[in-house]
N, C-alpha and C positions, 0 to 999 in steps of 0.2 A: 817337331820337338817343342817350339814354343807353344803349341796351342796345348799340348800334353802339358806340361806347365801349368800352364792356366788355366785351365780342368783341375789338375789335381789341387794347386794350391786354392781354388775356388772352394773344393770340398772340406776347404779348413777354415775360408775367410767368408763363405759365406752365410747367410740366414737359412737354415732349411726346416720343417716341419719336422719336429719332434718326432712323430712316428715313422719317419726317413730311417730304413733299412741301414743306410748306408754309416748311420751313428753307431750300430750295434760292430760295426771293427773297431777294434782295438787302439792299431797306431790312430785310426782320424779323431775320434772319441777322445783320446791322450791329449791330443793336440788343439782340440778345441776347447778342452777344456784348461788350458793352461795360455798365460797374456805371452810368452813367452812361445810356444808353439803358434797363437794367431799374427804373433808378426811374422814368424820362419813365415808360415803360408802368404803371407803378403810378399814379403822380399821374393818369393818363388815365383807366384803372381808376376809381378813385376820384370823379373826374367824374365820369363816368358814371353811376355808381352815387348821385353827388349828385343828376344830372339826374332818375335816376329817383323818388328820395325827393322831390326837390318837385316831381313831378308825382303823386305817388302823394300828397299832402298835399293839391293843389288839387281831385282825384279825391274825395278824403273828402268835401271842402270842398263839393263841387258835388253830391253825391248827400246830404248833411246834408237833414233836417230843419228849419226856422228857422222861428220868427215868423210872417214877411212873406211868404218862400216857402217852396212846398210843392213837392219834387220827387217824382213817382209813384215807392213804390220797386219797380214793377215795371221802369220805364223804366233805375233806376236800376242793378237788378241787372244788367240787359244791359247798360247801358255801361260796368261794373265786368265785366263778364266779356268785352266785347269789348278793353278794355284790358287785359285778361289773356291774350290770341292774341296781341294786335299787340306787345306788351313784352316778351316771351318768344321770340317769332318768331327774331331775332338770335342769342338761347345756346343755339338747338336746334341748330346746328353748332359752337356751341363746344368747348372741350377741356375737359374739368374743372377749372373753376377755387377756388382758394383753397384744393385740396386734392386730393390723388393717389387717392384713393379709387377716382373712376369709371373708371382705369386696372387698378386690383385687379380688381373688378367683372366688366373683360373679361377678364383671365385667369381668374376664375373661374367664366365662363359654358365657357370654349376647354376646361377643365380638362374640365368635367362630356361637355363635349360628345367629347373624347377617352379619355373610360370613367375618367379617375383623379378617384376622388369629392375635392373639396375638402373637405372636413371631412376628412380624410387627409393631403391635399398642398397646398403651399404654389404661387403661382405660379412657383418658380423649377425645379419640377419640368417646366415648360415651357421649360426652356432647356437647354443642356448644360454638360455638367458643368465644363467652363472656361470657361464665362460667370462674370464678376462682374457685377452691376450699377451698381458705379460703379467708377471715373468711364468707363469704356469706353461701356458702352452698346454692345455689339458683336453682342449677343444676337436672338433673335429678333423681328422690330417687336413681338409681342403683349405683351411682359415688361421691353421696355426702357423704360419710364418707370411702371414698379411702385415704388411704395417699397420701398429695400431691406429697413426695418423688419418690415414682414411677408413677405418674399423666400421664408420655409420656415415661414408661422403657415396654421395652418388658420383657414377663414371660419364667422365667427360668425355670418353670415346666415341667414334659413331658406330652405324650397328653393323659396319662388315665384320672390323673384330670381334665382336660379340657373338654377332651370330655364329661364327665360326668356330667361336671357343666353347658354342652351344652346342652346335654338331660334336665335337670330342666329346664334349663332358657325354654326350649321350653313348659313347663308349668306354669311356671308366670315367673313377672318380677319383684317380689317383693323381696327386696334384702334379707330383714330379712329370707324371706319363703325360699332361695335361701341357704342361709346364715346355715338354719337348714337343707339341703339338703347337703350338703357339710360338715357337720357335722355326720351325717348319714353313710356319705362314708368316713369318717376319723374312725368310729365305727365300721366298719368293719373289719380297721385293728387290730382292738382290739379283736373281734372275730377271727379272726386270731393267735391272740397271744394265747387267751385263748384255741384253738386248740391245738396249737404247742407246749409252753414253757412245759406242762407236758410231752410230749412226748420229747424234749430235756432232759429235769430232767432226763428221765429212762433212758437215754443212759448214764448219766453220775454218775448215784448212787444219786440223789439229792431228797430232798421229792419235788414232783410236786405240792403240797399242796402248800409249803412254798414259793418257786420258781414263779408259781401263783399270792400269794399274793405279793409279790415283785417287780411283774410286768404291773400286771393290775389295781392296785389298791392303788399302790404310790401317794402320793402327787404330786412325777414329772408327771407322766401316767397322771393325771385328771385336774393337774393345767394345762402344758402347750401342753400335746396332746387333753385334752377334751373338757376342758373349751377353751384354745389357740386356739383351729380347728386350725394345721398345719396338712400337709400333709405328713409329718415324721412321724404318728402312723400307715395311711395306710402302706406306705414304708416297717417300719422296722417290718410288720405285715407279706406282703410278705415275705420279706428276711425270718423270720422265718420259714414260711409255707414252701419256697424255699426247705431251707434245709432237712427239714424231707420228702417233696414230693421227693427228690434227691435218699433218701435212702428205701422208703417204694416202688417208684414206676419207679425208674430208674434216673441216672443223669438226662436223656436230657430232662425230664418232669420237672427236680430240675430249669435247665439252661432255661427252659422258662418263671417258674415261678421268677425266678432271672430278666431278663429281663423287665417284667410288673414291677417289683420291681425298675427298672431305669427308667422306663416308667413314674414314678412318680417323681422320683428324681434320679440325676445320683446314688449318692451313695447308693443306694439298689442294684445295680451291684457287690458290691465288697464281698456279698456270695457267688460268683462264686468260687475265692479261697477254700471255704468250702467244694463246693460241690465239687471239684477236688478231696479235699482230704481225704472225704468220700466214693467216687467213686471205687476212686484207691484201688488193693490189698496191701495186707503187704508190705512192702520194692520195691516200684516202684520207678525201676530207672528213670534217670535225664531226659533220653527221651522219657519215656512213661510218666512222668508227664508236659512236652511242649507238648505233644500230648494231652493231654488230656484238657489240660488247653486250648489252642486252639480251639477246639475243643468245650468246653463249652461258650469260650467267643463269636464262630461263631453262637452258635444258640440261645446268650443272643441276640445280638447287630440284629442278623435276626430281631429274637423275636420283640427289639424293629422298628426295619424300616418297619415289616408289620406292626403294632399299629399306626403307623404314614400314613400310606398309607389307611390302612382301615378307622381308623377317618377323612381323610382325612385333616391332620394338617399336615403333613409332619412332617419333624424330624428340621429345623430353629429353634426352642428353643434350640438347641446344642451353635448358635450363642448367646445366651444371658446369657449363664453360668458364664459369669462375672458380669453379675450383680450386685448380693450379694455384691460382693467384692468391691462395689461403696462407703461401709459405713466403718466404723473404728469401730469394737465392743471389749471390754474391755477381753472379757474372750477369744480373742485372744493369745495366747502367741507367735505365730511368730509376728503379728501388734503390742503388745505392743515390744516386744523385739527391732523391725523394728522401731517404732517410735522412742524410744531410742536411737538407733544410730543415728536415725536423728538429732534430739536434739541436741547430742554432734559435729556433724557435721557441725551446724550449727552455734551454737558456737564459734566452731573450725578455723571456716573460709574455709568451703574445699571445698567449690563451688560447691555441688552436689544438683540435685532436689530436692526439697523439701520430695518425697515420694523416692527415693531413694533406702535406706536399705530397708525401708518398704517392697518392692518390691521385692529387693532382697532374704530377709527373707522369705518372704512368699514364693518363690518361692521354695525355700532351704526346707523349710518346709513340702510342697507339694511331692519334692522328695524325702526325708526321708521317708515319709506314702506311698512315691509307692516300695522304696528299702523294708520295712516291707513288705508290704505285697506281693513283690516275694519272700523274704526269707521263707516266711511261707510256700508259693506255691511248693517253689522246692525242700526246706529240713527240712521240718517238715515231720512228721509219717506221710503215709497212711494206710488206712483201719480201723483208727480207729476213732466209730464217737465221742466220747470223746477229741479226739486232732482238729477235726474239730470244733466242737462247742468254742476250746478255742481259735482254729486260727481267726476264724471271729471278735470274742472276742476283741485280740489282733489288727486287722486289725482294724475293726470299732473304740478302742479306738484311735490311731495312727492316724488317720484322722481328727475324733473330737476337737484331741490334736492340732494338726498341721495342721488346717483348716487354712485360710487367715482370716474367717471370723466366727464366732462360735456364738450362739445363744441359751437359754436352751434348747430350743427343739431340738437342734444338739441331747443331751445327751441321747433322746429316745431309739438311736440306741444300745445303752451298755448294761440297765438290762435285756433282753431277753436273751442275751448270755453268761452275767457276772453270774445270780442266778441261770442259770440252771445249774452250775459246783459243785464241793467241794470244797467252800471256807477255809478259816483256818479263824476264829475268827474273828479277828482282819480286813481283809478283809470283811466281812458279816458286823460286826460293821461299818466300812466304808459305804459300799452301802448302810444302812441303813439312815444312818447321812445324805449322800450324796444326797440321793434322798429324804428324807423329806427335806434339806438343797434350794435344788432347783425346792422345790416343793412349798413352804413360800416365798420364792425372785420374784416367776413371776409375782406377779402385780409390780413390781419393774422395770419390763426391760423398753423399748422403749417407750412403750405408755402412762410413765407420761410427756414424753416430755419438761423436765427440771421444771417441776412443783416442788420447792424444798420444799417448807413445807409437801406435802404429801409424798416427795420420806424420808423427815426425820422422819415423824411418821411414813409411813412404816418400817422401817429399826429400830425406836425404836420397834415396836409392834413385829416382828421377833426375834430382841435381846430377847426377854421378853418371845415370843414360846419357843423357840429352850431349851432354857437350861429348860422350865416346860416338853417339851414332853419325852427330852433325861437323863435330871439330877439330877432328881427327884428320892426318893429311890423308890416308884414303876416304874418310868421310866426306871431304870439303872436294876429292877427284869424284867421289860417287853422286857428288850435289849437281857438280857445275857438269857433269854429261849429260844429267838430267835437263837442268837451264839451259842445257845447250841447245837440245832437243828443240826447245820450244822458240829458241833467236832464230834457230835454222828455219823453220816452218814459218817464222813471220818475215825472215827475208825471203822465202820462196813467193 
């Protein structure tokens, strides 16, 4: 019922191409076309999305660990994974919600697929020349609900999704049909996870069951990798897979799968660290771990320049990796830190750029998250894959943290590596909050586009979740079985 929710009130809050069949009904048409019906569809939205967090809580709750009962976590990972078909079922015909992206996506499968590389051209090179894209929308269906933001930016994707969304586009041109192709190949990475994260759990003493559920089936997982269609679920699906293919079937099968994993997005490369330190035996000294690390990163970066040759897209989306960084996003903390300086600088009277600190900052930031993640490379434990799964862990958050530019679906990349561990309580309590937290804000982000009466009922409707799902005295009995879960496995 909540994913039916979230479907339907999507077809009222979200951006869809003008020539979208689904305008010519009546009630949706009504409703979008009035401020008053776009918030009903958010509030519903939001339901939805409530329904699904407290059942994704009783889900934890019922494959827990406890005392008195013992649930098999074999039993348990299948019915965390069959709740992961039936929940999902609903947004694999949705539109992309809570963000224009999966609409980019398919102009830039259409792009490759009519020979103009995107790392070149922008989608509005699929329109003509007297197309604008707003507010007309006159254009042709595959481009009329692009953002106009990136209307003429080259895609900072690598060329797995591309190529892939070349393949469909060579089967229609319909953006929507496009649109569920590309969600299909984001679901994969999700089958991917559901592969992995139990086999991470058993390396680390963690129940797979619970770990599972934590990650496939979060309000973050379905709001903004399922519903969202980013390309950070495929990503961080590899990187998983990465890791356990590293240890069950040799590094250099780890380090290729690592590669396709950048192939999507750069940072699905930075398992490589992991699988170093999986690889390596017990106490590998300083120069068999540059060796090694070497070594993995030649046959990631191979990995990726064949991908690039064989698609033939080459590897130019290297050139457009600043992209992103074109926008100011709030859960920034080097950009806000950065702006701040600026502020005062300005001020101040001290004559500098306007982006300046900004700039600075981020860059500061940037180096921080690569100092981390050699630290972990050269003197963290090898051999054990316990310190690897925390190392990625630690890397992936480091990055997140100290990205230039962060986004929720940045966050994808953390609970696969965070639940499969032995938290302590109060942690478990955290990732729990955390990711229902940012799993209830995603019709919140970009795509209300300063729409402020819906971005305030949103933000009431959230206040008014958050403390029924978490602070409730069944809420706060459905927490602590959960924390429980996790003291019990770390006193075992």
């Amino acid at each position: 019922m909540g994913g039916v929710l979230v479907l339907l009130g999507g077809l009222v809050t979200a951006t869809l191409p003008a020539s979208a069949p689904v305008l010519t009904v009546g009630p949706v048409d009504a409703l979008r076309g009035h401020e008053v019906g776009r918030m009903a569809g958010l509030v519903v939205v939001l339901a939805g999305l409530g329904l699904l967090a407290s059942a994704w809580l009783r889900l934890c709750r019922a494959v827990a660990v406890g005392d008195r009962e013992t649930v098999d976590p074999v039993d348990g990972v299948a019915l965390v994974r069959f709740a992961t078909a039936a929940w999902c079922a609903p947004l694999v015909l949705a539109p992309p919600l809570f963000s224009r992206d999966g609409w980019s996506y398919a102009a830039q499968g259409m792009l490759a697929r009519v020979g103009l590389s995107p790392y070149d051209w922008g989608p509005g090179a699929l329109a003509p020349d007297t197309f604008f894209p707003w507010p007309s929308f006159t254009g042709p269906p595959i481009v009329q609900a692009v953002d106009p933001m990136w209307w003429d930016t080259a895609t900072p994707y690598g060329p797995v999704p591309v190529f892939l969304g070349a393949v469909a586009a060579d089967t229609t041109g319909n953006p929507w049909m496009l649109v569920i192709a590309h969600r299909c190949i984001a679901l994969v990475g999700l089958a991917l996870l559901a592969w992995a994260v139990p086999r991470l759990a058993a390396w680390t003493g963690a129940n797979p069951a619970v770990a599972s559920a934590l990650v496939l089936v979060s309000p973050l997982t379905i709001a903004n990798g399922v519903a969202g269609l980013h390309n950070d679920l495929l990503m961080v699906g590899l990187m998983a897979a990465a890791l356990v293919v590293a240890v069950e079937r040799g590094w250099a099968w780890g380090a290729v799968l690592a590669g396709i994993a950048a192939g999507v997005k750069v940072p699905g490369g930075l398992v490589c660290v992991a699988i170093v330190l999986v690889s390596l035996p017990a106490g590998a000294a300083l120069l068999a771990r540059v060796r090694r690390l070497a070594a993995v990163a030649a046959v990631s970066v191979g990995t990726l320049v064949v991908l690039g040759l064989l698609t033939g897209l080459g590897n130019g989306w290297l050139r457009a990796l600043t992209v992103p960084g074109e926008v100011n996003t709030p859960l920034s903390a080097t950009t806000l830190v950065g702006g701040v300086l600026d502020w005062w600088a300005l001020h101040l009277g001290l004559g500098t750029d306007p982006a300046f600190f900004r700039n600075v900052v981020r860059a500061l930031g940037l180096l921080l998250a690569l100092g981390i993640g050699a630290r972990v490379a050269l003197t963290w434990r090898t051999g054990e894959r316990s310190t690897a799964v925390s190392g990625v862990a630690l890397i992936a958050a480091a990055f997140v943290l100290l990205s230039p530019v962060v986004h929720l679906w940045y966050f994808l990349m953390l609970p696969p590596f965070l639940a499969t561990q032995r938290l302590s309580r109060h942690a478990t309590g955290a990732l729990v909050a955390v990711s229902l937290l940012l799993g209830l804000v995603a019709p919140l982000d970009s795509s209300l586009h300063g729409a402020y009466y819906a971005i305030v009922i949103g933000c009431m409707t959230v206040a008014l979740l958050m403390p029924v799902l978490l602070l409730t005295r069944a809420a706060r009995e459905r927490v602590a079985r959960i924390v429980d879960q996790f003291a019990v496995a770390s006193a075992g």
